[in-house]
PyMOL Python script that loads the backbone (N, CA, C, O; Angstrom):
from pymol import cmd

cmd.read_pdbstr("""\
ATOM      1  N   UNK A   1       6.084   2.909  -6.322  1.00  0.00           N
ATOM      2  CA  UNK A   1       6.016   1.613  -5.684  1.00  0.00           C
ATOM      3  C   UNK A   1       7.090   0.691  -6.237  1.00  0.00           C
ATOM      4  O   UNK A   1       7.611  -0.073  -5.425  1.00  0.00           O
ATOM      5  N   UNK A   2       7.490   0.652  -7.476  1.00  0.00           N
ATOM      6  CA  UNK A   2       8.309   0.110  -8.443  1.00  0.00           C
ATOM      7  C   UNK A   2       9.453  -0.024  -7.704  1.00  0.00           C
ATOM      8  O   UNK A   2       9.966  -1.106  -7.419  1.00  0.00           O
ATOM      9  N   UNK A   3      10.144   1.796  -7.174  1.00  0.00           N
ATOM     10  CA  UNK A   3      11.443   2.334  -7.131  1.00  0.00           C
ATOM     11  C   UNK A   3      11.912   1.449  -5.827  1.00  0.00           C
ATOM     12  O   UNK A   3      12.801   0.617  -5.653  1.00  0.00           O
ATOM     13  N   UNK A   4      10.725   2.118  -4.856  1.00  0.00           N
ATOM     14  CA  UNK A   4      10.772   1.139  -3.467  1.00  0.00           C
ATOM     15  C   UNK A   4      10.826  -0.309  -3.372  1.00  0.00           C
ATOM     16  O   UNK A   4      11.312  -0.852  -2.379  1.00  0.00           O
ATOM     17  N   UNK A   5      10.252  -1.101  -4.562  1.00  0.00           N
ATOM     18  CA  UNK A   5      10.842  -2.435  -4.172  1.00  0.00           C
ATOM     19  C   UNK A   5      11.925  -2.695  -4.841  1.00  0.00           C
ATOM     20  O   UNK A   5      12.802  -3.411  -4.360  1.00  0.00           O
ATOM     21  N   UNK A   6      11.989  -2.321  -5.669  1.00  0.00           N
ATOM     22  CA  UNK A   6      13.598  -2.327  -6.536  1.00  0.00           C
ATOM     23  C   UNK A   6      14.761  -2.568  -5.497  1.00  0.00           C
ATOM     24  O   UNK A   6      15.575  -3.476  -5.334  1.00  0.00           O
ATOM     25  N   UNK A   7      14.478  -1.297  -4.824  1.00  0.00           N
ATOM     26  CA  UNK A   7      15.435  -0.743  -3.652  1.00  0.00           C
ATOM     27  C   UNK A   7      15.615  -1.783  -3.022  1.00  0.00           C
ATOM     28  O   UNK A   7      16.653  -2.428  -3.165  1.00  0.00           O
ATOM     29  N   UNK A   8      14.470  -2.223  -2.049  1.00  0.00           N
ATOM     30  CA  UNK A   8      14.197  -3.206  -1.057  1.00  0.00           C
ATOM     31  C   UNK A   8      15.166  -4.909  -1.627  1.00  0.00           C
ATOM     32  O   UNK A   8      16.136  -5.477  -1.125  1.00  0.00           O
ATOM     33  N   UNK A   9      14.383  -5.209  -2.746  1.00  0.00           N
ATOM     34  CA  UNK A   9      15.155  -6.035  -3.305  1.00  0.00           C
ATOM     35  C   UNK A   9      16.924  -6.049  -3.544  1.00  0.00           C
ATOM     36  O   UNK A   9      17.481  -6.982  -2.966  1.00  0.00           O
ATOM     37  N   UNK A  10      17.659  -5.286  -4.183  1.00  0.00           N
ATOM     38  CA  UNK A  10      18.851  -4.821  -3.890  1.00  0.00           C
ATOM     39  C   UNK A  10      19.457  -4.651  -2.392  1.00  0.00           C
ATOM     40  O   UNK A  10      20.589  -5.022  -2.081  1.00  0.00           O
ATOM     41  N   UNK A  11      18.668  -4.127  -1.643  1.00  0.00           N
ATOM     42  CA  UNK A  11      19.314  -4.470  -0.094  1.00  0.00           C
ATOM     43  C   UNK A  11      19.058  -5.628   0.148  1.00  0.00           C
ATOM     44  O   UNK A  11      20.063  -6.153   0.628  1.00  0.00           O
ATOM     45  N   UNK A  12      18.049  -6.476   0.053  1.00  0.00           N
ATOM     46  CA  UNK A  12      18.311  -7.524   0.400  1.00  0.00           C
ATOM     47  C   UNK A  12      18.883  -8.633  -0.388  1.00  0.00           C
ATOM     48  O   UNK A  12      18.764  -9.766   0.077  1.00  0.00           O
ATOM     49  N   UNK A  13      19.508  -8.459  -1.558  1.00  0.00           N
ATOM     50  CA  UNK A  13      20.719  -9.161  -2.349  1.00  0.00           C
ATOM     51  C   UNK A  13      21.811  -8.722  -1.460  1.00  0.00           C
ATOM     52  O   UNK A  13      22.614  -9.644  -1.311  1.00  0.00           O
ATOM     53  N   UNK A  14      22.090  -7.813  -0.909  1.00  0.00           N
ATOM     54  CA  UNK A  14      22.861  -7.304  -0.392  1.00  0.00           C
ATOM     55  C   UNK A  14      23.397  -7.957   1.252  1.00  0.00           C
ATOM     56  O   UNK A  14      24.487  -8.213   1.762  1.00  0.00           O
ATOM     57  N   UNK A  15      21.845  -8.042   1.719  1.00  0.00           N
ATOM     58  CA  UNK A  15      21.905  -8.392   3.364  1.00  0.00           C
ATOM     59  C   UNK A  15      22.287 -10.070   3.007  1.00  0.00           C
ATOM     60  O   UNK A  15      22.852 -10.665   3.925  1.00  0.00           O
ATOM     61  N   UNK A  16      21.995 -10.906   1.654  1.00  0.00           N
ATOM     62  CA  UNK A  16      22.196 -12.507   1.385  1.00  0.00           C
ATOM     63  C   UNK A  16      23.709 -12.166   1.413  1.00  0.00           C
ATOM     64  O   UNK A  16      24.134 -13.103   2.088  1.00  0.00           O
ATOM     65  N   UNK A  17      24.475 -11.622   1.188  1.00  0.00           N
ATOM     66  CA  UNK A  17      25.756 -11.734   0.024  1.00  0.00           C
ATOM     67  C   UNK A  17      26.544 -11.449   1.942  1.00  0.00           C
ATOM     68  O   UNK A  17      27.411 -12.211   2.368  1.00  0.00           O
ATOM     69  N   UNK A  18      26.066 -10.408   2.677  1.00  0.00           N
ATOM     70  CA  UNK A  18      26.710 -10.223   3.727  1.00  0.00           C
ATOM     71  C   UNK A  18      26.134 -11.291   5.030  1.00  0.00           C
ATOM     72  O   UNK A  18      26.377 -11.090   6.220  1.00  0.00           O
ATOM     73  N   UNK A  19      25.645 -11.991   4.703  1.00  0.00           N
ATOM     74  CA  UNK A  19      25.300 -13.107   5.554  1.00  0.00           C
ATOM     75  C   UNK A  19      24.024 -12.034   6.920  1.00  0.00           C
ATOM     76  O   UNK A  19      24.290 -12.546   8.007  1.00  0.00           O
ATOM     77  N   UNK A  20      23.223 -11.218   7.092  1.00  0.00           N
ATOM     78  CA  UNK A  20      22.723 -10.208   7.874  1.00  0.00           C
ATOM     79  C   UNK A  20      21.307 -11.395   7.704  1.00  0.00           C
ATOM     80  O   UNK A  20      20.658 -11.487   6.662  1.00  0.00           O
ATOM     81  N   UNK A  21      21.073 -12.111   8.786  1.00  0.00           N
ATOM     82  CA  UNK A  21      20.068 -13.015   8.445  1.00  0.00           C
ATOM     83  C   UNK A  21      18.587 -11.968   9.161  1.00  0.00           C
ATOM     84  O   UNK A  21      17.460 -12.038   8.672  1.00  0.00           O
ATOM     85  N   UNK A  22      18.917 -11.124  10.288  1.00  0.00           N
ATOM     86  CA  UNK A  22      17.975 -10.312  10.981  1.00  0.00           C
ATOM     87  C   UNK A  22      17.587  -8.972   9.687  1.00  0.00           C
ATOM     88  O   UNK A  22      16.468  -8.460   9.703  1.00  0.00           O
ATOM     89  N   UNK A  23      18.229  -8.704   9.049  1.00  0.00           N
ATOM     90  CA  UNK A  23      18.069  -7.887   8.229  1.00  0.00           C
ATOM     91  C   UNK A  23      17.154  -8.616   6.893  1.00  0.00           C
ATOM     92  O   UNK A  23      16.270  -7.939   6.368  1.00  0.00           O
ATOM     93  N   UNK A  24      17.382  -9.747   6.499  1.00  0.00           N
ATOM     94  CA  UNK A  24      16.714 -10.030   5.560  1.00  0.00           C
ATOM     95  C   UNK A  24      15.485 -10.704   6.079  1.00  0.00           C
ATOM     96  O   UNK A  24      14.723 -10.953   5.144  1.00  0.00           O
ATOM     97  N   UNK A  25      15.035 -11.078   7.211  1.00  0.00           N
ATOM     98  CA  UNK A  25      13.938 -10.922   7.770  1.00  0.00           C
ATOM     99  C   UNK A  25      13.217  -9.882   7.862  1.00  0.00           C
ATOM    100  O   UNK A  25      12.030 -10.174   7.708  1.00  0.00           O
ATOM    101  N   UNK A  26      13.504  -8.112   8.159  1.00  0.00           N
ATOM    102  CA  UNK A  26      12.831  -7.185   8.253  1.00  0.00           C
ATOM    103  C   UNK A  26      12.775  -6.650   6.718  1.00  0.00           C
ATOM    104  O   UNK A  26      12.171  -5.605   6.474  1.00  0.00           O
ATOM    105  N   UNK A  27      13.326  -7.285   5.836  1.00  0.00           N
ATOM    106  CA  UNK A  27      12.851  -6.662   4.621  1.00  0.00           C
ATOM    107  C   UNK A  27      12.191  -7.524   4.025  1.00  0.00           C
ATOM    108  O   UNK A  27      11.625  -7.070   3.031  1.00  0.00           O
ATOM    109  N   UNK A  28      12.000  -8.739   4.245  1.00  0.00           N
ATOM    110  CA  UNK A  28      10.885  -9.650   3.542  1.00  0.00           C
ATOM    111  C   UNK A  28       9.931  -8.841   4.146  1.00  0.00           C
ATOM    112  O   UNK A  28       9.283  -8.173   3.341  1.00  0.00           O
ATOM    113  N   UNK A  29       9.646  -8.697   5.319  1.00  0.00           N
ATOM    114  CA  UNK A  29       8.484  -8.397   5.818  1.00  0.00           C
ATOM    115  C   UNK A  29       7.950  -7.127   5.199  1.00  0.00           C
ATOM    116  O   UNK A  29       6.785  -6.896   4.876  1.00  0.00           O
ATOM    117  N   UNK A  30       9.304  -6.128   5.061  1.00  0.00           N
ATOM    118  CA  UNK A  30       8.489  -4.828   4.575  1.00  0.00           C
ATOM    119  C   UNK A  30       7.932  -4.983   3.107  1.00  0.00           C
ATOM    120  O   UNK A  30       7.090  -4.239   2.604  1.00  0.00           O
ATOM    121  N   UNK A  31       8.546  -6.092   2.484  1.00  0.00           N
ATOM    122  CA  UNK A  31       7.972  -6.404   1.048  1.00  0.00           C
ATOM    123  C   UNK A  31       6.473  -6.888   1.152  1.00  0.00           C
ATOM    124  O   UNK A  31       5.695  -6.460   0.299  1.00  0.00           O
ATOM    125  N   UNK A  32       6.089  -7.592   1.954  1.00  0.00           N
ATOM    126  CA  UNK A  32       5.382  -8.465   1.842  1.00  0.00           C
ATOM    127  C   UNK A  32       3.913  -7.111   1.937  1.00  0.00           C
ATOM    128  O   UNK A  32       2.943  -6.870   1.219  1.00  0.00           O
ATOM    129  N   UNK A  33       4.427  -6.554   3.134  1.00  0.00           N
ATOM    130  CA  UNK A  33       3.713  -5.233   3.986  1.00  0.00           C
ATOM    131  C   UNK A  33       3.258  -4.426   2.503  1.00  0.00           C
ATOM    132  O   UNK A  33       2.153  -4.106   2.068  1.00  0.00           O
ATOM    133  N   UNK A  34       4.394  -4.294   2.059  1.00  0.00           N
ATOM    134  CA  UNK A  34       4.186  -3.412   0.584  1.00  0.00           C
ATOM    135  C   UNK A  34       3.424  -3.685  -0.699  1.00  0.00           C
ATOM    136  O   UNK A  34       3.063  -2.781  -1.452  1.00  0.00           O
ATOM    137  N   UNK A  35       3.218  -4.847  -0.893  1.00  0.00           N
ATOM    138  CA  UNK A  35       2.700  -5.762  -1.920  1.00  0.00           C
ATOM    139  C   UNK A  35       1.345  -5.969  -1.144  1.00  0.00           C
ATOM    140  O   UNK A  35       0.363  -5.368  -1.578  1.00  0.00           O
ATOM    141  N   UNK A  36       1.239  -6.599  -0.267  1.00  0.00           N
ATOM    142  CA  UNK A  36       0.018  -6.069   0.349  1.00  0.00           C
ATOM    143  C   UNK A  36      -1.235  -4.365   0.103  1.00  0.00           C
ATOM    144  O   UNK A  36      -2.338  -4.038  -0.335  1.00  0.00           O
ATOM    145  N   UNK A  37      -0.048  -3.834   0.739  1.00  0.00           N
ATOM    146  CA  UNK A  37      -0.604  -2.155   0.793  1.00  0.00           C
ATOM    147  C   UNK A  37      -0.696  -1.805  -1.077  1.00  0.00           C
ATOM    148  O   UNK A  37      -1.339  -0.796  -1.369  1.00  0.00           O
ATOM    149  N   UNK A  38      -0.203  -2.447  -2.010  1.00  0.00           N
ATOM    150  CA  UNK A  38      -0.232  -1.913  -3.229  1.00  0.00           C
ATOM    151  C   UNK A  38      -1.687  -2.693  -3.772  1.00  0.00           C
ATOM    152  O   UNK A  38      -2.414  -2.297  -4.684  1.00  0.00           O
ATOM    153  N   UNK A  39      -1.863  -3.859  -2.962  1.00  0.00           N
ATOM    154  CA  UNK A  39      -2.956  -4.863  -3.629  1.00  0.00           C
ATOM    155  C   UNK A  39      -3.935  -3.665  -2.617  1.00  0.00           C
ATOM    156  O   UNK A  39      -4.558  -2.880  -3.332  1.00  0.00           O
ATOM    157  N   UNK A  40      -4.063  -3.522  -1.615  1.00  0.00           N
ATOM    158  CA  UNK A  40      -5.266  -2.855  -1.052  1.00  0.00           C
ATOM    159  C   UNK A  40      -5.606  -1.735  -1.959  1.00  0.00           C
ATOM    160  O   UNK A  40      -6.588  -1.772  -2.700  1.00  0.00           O
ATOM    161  N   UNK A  41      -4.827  -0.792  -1.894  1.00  0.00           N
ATOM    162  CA  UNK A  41      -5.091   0.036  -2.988  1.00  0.00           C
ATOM    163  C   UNK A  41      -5.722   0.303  -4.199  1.00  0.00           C
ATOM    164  O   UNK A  41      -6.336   1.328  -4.496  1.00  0.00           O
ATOM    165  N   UNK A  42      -5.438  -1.166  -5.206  1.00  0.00           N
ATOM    166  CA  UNK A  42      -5.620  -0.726  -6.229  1.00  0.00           C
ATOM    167  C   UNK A  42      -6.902  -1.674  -6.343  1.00  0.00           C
ATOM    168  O   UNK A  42      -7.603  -1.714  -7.354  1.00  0.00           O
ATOM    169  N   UNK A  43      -7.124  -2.419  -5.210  1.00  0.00           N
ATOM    170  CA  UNK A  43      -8.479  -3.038  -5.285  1.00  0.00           C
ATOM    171  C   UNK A  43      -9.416  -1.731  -4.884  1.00  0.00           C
ATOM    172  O   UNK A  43     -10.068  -1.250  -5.811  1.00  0.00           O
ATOM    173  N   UNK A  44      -9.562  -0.978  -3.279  1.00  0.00           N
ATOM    174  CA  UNK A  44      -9.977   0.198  -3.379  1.00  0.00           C
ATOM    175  C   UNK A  44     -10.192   1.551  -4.283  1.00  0.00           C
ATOM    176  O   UNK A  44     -10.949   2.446  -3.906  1.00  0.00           O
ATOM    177  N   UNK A  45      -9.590   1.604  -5.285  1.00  0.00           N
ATOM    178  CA  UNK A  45      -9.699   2.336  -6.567  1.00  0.00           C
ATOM    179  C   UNK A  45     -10.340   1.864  -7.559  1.00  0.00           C
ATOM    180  O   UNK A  45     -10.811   2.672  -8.360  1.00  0.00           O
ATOM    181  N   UNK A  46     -10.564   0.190  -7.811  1.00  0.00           N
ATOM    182  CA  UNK A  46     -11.413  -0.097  -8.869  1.00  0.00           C
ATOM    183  C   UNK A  46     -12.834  -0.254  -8.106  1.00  0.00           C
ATOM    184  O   UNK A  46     -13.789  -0.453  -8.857  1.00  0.00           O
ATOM    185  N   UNK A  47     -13.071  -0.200  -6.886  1.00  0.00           N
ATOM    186  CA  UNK A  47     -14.635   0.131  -6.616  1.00  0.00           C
ATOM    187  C   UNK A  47     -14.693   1.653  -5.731  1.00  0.00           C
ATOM    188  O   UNK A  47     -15.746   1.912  -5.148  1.00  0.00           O
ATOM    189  N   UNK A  48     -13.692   2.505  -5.663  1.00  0.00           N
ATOM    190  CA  UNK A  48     -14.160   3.577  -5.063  1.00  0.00           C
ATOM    191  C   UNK A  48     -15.096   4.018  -6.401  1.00  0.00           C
ATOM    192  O   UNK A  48     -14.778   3.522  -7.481  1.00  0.00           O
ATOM    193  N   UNK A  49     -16.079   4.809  -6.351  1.00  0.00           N
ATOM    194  CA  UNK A  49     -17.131   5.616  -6.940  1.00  0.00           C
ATOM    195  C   UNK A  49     -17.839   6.602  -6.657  1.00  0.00           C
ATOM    196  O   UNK A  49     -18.090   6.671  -5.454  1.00  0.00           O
ATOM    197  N   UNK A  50     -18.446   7.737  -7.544  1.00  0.00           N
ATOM    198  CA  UNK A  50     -18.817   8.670  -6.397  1.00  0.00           C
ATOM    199  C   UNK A  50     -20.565   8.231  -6.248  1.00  0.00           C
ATOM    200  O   UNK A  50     -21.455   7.793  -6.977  1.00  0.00           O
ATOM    201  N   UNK A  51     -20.395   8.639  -4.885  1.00  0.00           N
ATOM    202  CA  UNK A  51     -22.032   8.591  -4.228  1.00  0.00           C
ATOM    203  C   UNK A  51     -23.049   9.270  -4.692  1.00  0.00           C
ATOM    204  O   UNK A  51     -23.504   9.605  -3.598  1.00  0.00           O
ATOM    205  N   UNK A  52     -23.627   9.648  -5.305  1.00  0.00           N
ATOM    206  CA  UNK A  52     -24.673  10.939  -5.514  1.00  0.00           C
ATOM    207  C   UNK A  52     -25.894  11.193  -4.006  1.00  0.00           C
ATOM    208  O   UNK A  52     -26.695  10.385  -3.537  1.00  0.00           O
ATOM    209  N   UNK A  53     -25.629  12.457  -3.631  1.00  0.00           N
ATOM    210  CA  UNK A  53     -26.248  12.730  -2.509  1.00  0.00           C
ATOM    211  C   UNK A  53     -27.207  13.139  -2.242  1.00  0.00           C
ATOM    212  O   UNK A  53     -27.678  13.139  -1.104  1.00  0.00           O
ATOM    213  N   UNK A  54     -27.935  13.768  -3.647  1.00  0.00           N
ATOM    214  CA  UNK A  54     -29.118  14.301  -4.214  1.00  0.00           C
ATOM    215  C   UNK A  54     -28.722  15.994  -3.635  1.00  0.00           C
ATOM    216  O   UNK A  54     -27.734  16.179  -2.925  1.00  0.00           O
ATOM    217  N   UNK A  55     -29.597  17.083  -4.037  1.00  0.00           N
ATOM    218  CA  UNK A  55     -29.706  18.546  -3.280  1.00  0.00           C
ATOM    219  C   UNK A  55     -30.506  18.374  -2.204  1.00  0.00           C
ATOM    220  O   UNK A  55     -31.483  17.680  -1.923  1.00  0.00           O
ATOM    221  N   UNK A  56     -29.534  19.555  -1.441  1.00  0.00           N
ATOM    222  CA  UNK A  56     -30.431  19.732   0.147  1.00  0.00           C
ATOM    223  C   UNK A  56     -31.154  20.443  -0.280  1.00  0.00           C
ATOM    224  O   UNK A  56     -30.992  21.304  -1.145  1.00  0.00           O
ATOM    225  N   UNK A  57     -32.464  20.010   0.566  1.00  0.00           N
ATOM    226  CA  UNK A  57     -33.643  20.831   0.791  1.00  0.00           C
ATOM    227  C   UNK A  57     -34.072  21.920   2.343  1.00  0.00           C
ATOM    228  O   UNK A  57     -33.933  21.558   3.512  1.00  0.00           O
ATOM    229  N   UNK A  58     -34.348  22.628   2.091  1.00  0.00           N
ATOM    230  CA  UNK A  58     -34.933  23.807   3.506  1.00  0.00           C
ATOM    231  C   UNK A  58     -36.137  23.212   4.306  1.00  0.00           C
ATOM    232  O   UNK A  58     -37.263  22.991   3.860  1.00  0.00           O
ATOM    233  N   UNK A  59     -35.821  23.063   5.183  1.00  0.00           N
ATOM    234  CA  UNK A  59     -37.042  22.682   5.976  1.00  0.00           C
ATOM    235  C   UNK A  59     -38.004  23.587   6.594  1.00  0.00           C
ATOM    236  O   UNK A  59     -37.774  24.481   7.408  1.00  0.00           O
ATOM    237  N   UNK A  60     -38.947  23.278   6.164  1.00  0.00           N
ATOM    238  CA  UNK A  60     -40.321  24.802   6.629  1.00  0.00           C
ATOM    239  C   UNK A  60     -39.957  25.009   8.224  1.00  0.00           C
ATOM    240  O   UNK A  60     -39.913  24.288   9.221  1.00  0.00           O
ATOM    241  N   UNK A  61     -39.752  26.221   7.948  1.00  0.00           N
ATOM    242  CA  UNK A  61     -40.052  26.580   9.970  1.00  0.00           C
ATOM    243  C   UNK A  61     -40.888  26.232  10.296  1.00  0.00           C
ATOM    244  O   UNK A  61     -41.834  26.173   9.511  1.00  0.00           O
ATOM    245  N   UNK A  62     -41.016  25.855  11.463  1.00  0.00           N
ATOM    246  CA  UNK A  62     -42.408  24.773  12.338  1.00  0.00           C
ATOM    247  C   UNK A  62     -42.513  25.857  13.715  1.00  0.00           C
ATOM    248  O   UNK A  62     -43.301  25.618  14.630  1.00  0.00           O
TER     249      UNK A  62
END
""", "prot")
cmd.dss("prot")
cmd.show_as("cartoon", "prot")
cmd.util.cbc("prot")
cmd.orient("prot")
């Protein structure tokens, strides 16, 4: 996640320096998208848990 915004960031130093104003619009966004998707995540991992389902039981033929 690190590498990818690193990246992201550097292109868009990149898209400022070349004046690309449509370009640094679609990479705010993918940042934002990303920082997002990293917060969902790691909120979903501190309450995923496992379920206990108990053992199946056989049901008497009727």
């Amino acid at each position: 996640m690190e590498e990818i915004e690193r990246d992201l960031l550097t292109r868009r130093e990149r898209a400022e320096h070349e004046g690309w104003k449509g370009e640094i619009e679609g990479i705010d966004l993918t940042l934002q998208l990303l920082r997002q998707k990293h917060a969902d995540a790691t909120r979903f991992a501190r309450r995923a848990t496992q379920v206990p389902l108990g053992m199946p039981s056989v049901r008497p033929a009727t």
